[in-house]
C-alpha positions as CSV (number, residue, x, y, z in Angstrom):
1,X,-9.6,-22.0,10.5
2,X,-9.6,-19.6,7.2
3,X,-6.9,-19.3,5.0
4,X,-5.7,-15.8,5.7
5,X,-6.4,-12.9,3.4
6,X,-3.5,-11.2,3.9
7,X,0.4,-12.1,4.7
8,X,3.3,-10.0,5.9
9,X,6.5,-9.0,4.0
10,X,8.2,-11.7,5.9
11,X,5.6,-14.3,4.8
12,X,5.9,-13.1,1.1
13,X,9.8,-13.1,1.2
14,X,9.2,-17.3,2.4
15,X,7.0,-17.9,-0.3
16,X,9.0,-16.5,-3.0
17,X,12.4,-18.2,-1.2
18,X,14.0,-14.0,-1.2
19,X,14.7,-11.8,1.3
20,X,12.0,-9.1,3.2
21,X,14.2,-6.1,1.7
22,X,13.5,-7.7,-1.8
23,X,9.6,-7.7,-0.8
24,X,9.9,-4.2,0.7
25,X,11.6,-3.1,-2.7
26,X,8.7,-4.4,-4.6
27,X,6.2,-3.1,-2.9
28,X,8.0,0.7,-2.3
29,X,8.7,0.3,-6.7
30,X,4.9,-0.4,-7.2
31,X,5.5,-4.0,-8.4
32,X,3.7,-6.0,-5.5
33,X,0.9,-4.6,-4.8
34,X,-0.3,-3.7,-0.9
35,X,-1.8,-2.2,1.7
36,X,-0.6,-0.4,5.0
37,X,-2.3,-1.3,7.6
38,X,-2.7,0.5,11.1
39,X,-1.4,3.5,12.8
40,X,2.4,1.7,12.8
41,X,1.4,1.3,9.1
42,X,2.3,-2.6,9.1
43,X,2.3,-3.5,5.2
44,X,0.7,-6.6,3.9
45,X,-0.1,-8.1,0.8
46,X,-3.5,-9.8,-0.5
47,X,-2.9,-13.1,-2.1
48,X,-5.2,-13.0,-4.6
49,X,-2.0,-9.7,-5.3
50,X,0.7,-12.2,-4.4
51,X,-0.7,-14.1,-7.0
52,X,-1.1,-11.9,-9.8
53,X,2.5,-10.8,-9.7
54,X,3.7,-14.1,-9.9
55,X,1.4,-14.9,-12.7
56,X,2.6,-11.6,-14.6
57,X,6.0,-12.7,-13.9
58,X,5.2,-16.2,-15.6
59,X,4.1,-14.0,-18.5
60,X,7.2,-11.6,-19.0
61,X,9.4,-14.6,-18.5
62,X,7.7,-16.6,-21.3
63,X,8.0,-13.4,-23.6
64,X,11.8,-12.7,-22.7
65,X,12.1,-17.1,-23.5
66,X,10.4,-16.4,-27.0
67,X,13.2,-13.1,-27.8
68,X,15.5,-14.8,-26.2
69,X,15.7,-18.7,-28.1
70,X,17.8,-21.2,-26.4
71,X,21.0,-22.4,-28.2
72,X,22.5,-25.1,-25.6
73,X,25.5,-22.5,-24.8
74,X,23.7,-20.7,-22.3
75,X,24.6,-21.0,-18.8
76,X,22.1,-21.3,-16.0
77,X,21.9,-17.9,-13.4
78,X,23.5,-18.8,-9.9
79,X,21.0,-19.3,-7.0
């Protein structure tokens, strides 16, 4: 079977261990991009899409790492 093109909010939110409302948000803010599909307008989200936000999040992470330099006093976010 093919790897599938396309994956629901629900799908998304398991892959990036967050909630749908989180996935829903980035989608409605323009940050994930997708598509809505059918007349019950079902959204989805290519991977190749998926992907690319991740890998700009890599990159904005890195850059707020090199403003931000680590001094051993800072404590970790909570999960």
């Amino acid at each position: 079977m093919a790897e599938l093109q396309f994956l629901t909010l629900d799908a998304v939110a398991e892959l990036l261990a967050t909630s749908r409302s989180q996935v829903y948000a980035l989608v409605r803010n323009k940050q994930l991009r997708a598509v809505k599909i059918g007349g019950r307008g079902q959204w989805r989200i290519g991977r190749t899409d998926l992907e690319a936000y991740v890998a700009r999040l890599y990159a904005e992470t890195d850059a707020w790492i090199d403003a931000h330099p680590f001094n051993g006093d800072d404590e970790p976010d909570a999960d």
